[in-house]
C-alpha positions in Angstrom: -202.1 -158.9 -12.7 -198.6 -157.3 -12.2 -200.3 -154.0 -10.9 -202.8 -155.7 -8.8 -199.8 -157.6 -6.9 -197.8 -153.9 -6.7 -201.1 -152.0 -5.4 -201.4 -154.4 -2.8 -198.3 -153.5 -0.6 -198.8 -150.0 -1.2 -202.3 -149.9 0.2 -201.2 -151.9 3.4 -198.4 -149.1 3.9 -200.7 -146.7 3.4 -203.3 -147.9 5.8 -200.8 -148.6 8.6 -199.3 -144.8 7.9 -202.4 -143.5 8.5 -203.3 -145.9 11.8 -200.2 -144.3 13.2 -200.9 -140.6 12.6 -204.6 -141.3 14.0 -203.8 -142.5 17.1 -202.4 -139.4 19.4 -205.5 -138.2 18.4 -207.4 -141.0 19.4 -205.7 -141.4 22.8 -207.6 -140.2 25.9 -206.2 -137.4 27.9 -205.3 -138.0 31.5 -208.4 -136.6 33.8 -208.2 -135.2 36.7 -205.8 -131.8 38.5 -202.2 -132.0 37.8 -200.2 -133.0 40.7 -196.4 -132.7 42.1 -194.6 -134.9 44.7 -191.5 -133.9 46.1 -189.9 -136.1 49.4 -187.8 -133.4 51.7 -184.2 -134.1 53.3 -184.6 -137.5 55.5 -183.3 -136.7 59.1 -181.7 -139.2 60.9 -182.2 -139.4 64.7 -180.1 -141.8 66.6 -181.8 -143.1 70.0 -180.6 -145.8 72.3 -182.1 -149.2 72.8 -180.9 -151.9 75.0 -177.8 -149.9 74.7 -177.5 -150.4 71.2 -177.8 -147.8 68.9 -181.0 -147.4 66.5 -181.1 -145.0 63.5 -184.8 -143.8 62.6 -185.3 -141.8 59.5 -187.7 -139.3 59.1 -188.7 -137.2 56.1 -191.7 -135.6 54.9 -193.4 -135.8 51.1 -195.7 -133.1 50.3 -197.9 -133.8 47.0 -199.3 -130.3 45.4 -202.6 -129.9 43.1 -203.5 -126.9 41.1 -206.0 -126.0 43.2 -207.3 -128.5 46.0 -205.9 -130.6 48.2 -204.9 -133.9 46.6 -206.1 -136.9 48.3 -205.4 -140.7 48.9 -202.2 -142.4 49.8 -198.0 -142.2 48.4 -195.9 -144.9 48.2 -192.3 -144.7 49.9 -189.8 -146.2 47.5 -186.0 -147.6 48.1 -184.8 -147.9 44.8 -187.4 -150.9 43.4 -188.3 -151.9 46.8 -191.6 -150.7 48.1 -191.6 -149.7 51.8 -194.7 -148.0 52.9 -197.9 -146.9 51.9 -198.9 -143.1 53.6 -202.1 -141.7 53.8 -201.9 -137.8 52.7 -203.7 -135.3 55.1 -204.3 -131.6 54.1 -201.5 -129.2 55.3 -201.4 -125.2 56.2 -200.4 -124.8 52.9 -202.8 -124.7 50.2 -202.9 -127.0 47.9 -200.7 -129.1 49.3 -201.4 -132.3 51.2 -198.2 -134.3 53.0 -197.3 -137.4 55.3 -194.5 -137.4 57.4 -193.1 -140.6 57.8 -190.8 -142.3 59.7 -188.8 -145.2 59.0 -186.4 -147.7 60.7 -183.6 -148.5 58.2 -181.0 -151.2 58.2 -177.5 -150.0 57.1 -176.1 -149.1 54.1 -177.2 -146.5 51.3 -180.8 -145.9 50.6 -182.4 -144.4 47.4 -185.8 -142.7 49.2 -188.8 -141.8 46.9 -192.5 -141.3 46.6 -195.4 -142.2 44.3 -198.4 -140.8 44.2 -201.4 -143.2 43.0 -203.7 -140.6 42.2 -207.2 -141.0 41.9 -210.7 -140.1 39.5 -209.9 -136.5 40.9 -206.1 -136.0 40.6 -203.1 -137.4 38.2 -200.6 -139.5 39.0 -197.0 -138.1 40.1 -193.8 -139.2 41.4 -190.4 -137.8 43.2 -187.7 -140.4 41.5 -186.4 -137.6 39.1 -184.8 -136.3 42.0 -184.6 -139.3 44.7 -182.8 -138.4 48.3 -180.2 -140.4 49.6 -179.1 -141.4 53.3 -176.7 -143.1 54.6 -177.9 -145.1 57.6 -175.2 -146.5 60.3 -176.9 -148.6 63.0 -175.8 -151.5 65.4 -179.0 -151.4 66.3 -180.6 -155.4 66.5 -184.5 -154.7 68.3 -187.3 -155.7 66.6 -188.7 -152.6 66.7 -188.0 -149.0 68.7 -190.6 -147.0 71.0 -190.7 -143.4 71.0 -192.9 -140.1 72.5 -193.3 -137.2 70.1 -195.0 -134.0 70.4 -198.3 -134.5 68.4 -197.8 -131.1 66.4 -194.3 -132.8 65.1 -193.4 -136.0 64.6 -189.8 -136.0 64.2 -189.8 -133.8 67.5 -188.7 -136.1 70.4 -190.7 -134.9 73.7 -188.0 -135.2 76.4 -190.0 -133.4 79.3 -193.7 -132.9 79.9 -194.4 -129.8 82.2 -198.2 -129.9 83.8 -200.1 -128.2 86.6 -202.1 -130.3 88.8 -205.3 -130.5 87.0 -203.7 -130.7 83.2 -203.4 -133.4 80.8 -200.7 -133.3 78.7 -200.6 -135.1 75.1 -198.0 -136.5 72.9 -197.5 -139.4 70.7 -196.5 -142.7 70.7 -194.3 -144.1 67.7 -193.2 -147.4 67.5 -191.4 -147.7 64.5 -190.5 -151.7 63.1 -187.1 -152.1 61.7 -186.7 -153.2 58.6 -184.6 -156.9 59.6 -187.6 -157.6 61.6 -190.5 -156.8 59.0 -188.8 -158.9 56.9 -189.2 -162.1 58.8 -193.2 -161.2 59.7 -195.6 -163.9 57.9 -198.4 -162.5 59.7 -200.0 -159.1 61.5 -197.7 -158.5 64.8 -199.3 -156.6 67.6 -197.4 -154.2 70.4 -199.3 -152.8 74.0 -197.8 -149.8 74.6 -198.5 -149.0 78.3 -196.6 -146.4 80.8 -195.4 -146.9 84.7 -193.3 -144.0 87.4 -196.3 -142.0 87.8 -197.6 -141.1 91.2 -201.0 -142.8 92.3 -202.6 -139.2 91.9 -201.5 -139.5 87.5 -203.1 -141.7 85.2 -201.9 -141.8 81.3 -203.9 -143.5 78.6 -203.0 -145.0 75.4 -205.5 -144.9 72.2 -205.2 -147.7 71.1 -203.7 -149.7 73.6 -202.3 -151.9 70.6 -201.1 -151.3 67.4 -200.8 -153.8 64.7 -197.5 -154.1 62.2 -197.9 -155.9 59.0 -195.7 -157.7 56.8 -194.1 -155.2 54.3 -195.1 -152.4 56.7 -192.1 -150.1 57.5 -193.4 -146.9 58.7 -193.8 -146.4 62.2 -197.8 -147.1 63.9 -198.8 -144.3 66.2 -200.8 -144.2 69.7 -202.4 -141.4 71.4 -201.4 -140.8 74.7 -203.2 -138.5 77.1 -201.3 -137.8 81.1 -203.8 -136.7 83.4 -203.5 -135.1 86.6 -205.4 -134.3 89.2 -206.0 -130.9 91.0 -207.0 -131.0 94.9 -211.1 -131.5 95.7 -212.3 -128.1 96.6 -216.1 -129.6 97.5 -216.9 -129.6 101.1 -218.9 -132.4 101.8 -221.5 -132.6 104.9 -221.6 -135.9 107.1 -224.2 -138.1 105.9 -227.5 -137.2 108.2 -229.7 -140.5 109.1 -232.9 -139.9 110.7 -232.4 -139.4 114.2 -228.1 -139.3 113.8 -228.9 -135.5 114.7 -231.3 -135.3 117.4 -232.8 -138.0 120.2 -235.0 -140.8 119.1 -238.3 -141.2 121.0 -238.1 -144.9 119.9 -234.8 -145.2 121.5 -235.6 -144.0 124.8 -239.4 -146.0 124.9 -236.6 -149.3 124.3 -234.4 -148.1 126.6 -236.1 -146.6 130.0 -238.3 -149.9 130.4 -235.0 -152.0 130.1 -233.0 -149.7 132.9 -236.1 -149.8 135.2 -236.3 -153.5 134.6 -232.2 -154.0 135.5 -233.0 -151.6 138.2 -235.6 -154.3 140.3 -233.8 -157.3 139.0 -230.8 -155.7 140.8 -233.1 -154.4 143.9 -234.6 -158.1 144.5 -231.5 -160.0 143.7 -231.4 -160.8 147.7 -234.6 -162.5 147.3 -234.0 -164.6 144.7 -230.7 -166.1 143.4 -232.5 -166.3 139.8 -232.8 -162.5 139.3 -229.5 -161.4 139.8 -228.1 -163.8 137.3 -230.3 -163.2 134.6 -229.4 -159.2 135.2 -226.2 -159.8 134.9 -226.9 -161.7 131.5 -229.1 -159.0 130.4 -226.2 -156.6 131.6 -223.4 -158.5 129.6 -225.9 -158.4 126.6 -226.3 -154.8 126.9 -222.6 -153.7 127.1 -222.3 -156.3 123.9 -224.5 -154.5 122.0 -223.5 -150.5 122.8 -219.7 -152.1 121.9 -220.9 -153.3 118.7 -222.6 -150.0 117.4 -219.9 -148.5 118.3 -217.7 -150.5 115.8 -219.6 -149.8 112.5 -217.0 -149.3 109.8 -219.4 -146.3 108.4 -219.2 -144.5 111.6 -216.7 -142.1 110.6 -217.9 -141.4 106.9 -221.3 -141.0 108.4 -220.3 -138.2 110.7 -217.4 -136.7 109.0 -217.7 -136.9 105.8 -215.7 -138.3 102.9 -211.9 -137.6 103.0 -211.2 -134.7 99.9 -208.9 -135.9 97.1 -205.6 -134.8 97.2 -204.0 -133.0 94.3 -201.3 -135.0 92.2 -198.0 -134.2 94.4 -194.8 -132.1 93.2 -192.2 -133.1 91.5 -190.1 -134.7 89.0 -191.5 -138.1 87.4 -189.2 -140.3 85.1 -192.2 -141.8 82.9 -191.3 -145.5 81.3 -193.3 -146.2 78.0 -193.3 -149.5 77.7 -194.0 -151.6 73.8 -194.6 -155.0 74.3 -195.4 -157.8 72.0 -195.6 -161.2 71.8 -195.9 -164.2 69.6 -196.8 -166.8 72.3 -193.3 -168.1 72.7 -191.1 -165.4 72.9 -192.0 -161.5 74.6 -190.2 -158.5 73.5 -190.4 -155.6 75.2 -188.7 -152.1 74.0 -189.1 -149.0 76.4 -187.8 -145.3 76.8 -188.6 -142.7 79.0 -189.3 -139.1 79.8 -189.8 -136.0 82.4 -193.2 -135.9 84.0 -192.7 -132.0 86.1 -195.4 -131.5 88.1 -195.5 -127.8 89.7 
């Protein structure tokens, strides 16, 4: 019995060695390509609102496979605190997918870093080993801060547009939330980005018109913006030719001889009777009335010169306002900056 009770332990010791040597070969292997993240060195720009100063941070993270581009989103980290979530797109460099981001900070120290989720296709990977810091000074107090890029760089602030009349010119509108005014969304906030200071002969677009800002969403939302000018109408067009506008009607003059021969012996026998002469006159009056009304037709002068040609978008130096407006139903608030619209 003694034995039996001493065997007992050993056999569970045993068991639960082997259990524990069995199971790094039991556990799965991670599928998928191997990826790296790495975050570069955030830039911070300072720009002017409501003439407070607003610090935006911008930084790109570029996530590297073996041998395709990774896809999917990365998470943008400070410290603990999740900030963003980026979609990746493929870069110039292969295989390396990235998303520039941009960011509007409050002050104090931040600890920037990136996650990458992964998917069935590639592993997971992360920057924290080696996390960036930045220091971010601000006075800045807007809700949120509007700004035109170049579309080929985000962090690039477009300061002057230079077009031919004819040319569209592009760029990119960024209006990036600060983080004190994420923090108080309960619900999806939406900003009109719209434009004003261009001459009648300039039209700019936005795509979309609105963009939405969640709660917890602390990257900046983009619109599209095309400027469109116009280049002088070179088509010549001919006055509008009506049947008879040309040349003599025959109808005209069987309507109209009969009626001057009639005046003509009303007038001649107006000594006879009294009668006569006033009804010419009448017929006169009615006749004059009539020529002076044809003569007033508001189409006369497209009909016989033509439409006017379009005039090109003028000369000059334009200061363009991009306006970002949005509103909760109580209270509006409206950010705007501005840029160089040259015309040659």
């Amino acid at each position: 019995m003694r034995g039996i009770f001493r065997r007992g332990p050993r056999l569970v010791l045993m068991a639960g060695l082997g259990t524990a040597l069995a199971l790094p070969a039991l556990a799965v292997p991670p599928t998928g390509e191997a990826t790296s993240t790495t975050i570069s060195t955030p830039a911070t720009a300072q720009v002017t609102e409501n003439a407070l100063t607003c610090s935006l941070t911008s930084f790109t993270v570029s996530v590297a496979g073996s041998s395709n581009f990774p896809t999917g989103n990365v998470t943008i980290m400070d410290g603990s605190d999740q900030l963003a979530s980026v979609p990746l797109t493929a870069s110039a460099t292969s295989p390396i997918s990235q998303a520039t981001v941009q960011l509007g900070l409050t002050n104090g120290s931040h600890s920037l870093s990136a996650v990458y989720a992964g998917n069935v296709d590639f592993q997971t990977s992360n920057s924290t080993a080696t996390p960036q810091s930045v220091s971010v000074s601000t006075q800045c107090t807007s809700a949120f801060v509007v700004t035109v890029n170049n579309p080929t760089q985000l962090s690039s602030i477009l300061n002057t547009m230079t077009l031919t009349p004819g040319q569209a010119g592009m760029g990119t509108i960024l209006v990036t939330p600060m983080e004190g005014y994420v923090s108080t969304l309960t619900s999806a906030s939406f900003v009109t980005v719209s434009c004003s200071g261009l001459s009648d002969e300039a039209v700019c677009t936005f795509t979309p018109e609105s963009v939405e800002i969640l709660p917890g969403q602390y990257q900046a939302v983009s619109s599209s913006m095309v400027l469109q000018t116009y280049a002088q109408s070179t088509t010549q067009f001919a006055p509008f030719d009506r049947p008879g506008s040309k040349h003599s009607s025959p109808i005209a003059w069987a309507l109209l001889l009969p009626g001057v021969f009639a005046l003509g012996g009303l007038s001649w026998s107006v000594r006879r009777r009294r009668i006569l002469g006033r009804i010419s006159l009448l017929l006169l009056l009615g006749v004059i009335t009539l020529v002076g009304t044809t003569g007033c037709n508001p189409n006369y002068y497209y009909e016989h010169h033509g439409p006017v040609p379009n005039p090109p978008t003028p000369a000059g130096n334009y200061t363009v306002t991009v306006s970002a407006q949005s509103n909760d139903g109580v209270t509006a608030i409206t950010q705007n900056t501005t840029f160089t619209l040259v015309v040659k």
